[in-house]
C-alpha positions in Angstrom: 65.8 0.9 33.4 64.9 3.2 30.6 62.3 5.4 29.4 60.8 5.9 25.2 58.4 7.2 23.3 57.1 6.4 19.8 55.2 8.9 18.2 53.2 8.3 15.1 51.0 12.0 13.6 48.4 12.3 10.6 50.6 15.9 9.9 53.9 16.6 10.5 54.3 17.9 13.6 57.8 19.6 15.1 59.4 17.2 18.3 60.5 20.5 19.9 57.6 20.4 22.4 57.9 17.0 22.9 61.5 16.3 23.1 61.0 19.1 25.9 58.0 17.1 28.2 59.6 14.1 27.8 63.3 15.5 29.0 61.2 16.5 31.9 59.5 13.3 32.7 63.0 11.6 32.2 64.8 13.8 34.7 62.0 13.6 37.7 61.7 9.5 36.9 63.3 7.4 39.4 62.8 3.9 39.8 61.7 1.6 42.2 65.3 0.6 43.0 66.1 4.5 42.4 67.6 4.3 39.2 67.8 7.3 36.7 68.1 7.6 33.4 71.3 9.4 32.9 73.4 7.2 30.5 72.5 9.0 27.6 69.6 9.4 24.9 68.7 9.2 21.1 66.3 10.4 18.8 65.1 9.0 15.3 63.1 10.8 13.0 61.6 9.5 9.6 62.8 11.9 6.9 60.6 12.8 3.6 62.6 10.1 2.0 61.1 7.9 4.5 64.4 6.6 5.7 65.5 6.9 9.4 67.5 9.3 10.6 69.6 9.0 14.1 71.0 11.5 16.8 72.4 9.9 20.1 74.5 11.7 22.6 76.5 10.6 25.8 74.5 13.0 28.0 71.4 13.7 29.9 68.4 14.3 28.2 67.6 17.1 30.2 71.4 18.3 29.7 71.1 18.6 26.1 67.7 20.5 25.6 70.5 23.0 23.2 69.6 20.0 20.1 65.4 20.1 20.2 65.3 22.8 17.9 67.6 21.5 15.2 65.4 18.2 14.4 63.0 19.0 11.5 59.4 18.6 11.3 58.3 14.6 10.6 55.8 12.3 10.9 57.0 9.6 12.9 60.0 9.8 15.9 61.3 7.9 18.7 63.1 9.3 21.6 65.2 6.7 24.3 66.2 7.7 27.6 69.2 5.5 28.3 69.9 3.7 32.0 72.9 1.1 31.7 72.5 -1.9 33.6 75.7 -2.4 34.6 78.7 -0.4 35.2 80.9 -2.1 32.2 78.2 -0.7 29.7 77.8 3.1 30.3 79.5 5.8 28.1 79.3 3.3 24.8 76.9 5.4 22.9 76.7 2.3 20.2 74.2 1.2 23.0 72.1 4.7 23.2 69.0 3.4 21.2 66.6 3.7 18.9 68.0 0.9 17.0 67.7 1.5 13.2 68.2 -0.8 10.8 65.7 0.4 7.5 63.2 0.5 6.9 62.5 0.2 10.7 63.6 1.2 14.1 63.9 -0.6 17.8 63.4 1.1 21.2 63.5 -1.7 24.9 63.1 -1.1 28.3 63.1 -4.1 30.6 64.9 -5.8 33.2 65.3 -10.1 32.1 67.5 -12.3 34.4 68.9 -15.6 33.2 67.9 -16.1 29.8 69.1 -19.3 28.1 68.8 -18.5 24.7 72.1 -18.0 22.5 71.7 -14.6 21.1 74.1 -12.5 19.3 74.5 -9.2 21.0 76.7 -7.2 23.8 73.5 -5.9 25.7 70.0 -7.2 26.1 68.5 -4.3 24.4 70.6 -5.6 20.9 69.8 -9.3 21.8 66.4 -8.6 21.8 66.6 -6.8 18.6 68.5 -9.3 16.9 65.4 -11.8 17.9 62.7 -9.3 17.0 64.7 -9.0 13.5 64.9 -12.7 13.1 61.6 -13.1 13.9 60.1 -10.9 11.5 62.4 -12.5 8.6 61.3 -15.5 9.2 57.0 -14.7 10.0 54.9 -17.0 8.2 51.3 -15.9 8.8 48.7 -18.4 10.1 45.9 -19.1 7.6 43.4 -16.9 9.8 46.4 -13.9 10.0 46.3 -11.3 7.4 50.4 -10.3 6.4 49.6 -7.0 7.6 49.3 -8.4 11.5 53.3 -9.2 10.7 55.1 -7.2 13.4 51.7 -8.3 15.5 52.9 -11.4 15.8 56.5 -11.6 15.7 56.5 -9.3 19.2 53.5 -12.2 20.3 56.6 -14.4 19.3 59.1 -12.9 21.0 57.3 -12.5 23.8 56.4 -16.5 24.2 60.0 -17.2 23.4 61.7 -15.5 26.1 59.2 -16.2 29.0 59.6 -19.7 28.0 63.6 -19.4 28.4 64.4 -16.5 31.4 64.2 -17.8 34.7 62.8 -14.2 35.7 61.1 -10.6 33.2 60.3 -8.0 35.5 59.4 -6.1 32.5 59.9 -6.2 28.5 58.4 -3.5 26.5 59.3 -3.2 23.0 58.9 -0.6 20.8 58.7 -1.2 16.9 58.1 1.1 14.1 58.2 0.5 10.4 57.1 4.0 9.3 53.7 3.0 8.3 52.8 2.3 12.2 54.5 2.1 15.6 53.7 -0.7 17.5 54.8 -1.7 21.3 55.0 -4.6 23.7 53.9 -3.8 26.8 54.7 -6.8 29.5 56.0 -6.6 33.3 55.3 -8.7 36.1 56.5 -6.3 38.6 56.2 -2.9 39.4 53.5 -1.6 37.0 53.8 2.0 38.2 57.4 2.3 36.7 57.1 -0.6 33.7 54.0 0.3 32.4 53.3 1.6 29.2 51.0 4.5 28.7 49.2 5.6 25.2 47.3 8.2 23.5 45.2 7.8 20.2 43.2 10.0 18.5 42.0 10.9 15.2 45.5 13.4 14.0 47.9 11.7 16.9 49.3 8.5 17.9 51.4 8.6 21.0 53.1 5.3 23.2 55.3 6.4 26.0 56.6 4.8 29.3 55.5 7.2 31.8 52.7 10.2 31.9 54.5 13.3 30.2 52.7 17.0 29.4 49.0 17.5 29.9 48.0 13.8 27.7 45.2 12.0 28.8 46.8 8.8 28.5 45.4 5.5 28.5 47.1 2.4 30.9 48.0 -1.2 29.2 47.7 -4.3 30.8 50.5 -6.8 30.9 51.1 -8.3 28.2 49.0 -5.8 25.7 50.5 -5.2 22.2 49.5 -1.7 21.0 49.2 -1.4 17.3 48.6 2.2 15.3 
């Protein structure tokens, strides 16, 4: 399982101090099962072009504290902790996410067991992503649902769709930002001390993570909760 952060600020603040309490929170995290995440990480920053930039690396997190300085100040970022699944998958950093495909990015952690669906993808992670993509495309607002409730929905939908075809979600939380918010799925049927997601809002910070990190006063979700801001 894996641990993210979307980070949404009124100024542009610099990840540095971030990047460092969540390396820490990554390295102590274990799960239930013992689990770390080790496989790797990635970080995406929206430049002042508003286009997404992507760094990914094969190590640690907490091995490659040497890159927190080099990432520029910016409004929005996500950061990925990466722990493969299975054996076949580690060391392909093609899987490390965020997942960016402009003008937005994709960050997943979750553990799904016998979905039905036909999905193109190698992993869950870009299975799901593929469906959260498709989803969006094709969104067609209810006559009660403003367009701006878009990405709203479409994780609402994605949701539905794969507890109606997996024969078991411990957890799926999504991550989703377009660079005008960051949004996130929170929903686990297991194990809320490791799957659930954790927030802070106030008026100059926005601030979705998977675990408590630094000296936030962070808010719990409930299962199934989709945070929007």
């Amino acid at each position: 399982m894996c641990r993210f952060l979307l980070l949404k600020s009124k100024k542009a603040v610099s990840p540095k101090q971030f990047l460092v309490e969540f390396s820490e929170m990554a390295e102590k995290s274990k799960a239930f099962d013992g689990d770390w995440q080790g496989d790797g990480w990635g970080f995406s920053w929206l430049d002042k072009k508003s286009s997404w930039k992507l760094y990914r690396s094969l190590k640690p997190v907490w091995k490659d504290r040497s890159t927190f300085s080099s990432f520029p100040k910016t409004l929005f970022f996500a950061i990925h902790a990466r722990s493969a699944s299975f054996p076949q998958h580690k060391g392909n950093i093609e899987f490390n996410q965020p997942y960016v495909n402009n003008p937005a990015i994709f960050v997943f952690n979750g553990y799904l067991k016998g979905v039905s669906l036909s999905i193109p993808g190698k992993i869950g992670a870009e299975k799901i992503w593929y469906l959260l993509r498709k989803t969006l495309k094709e969104y067609r607002p209810r006559g009660d649902r403003p367009l701006g409730e878009k990405p709203i929905e479409a994780l609402e939908q994605v949701k539905n769709l794969l507890k109606k075809n997996t024969k078991q979600i411990q957890a799926l939380n999504i991550g989703y930002s377009d660079g005008e918010k960051i949004y996130a799925l929170s929903y686990y049927t297991n194990h809320p001390e490791y799957y659930q997601l954790r927030y802070v809002k106030n008026h100059d910070l926005s601030l979705i993570v998977s675990e408590p990190m630094g000296d936030y006063k962070f808010h719990e979700t409930s299962p199934g909760s989709i945070l929007s801001f």
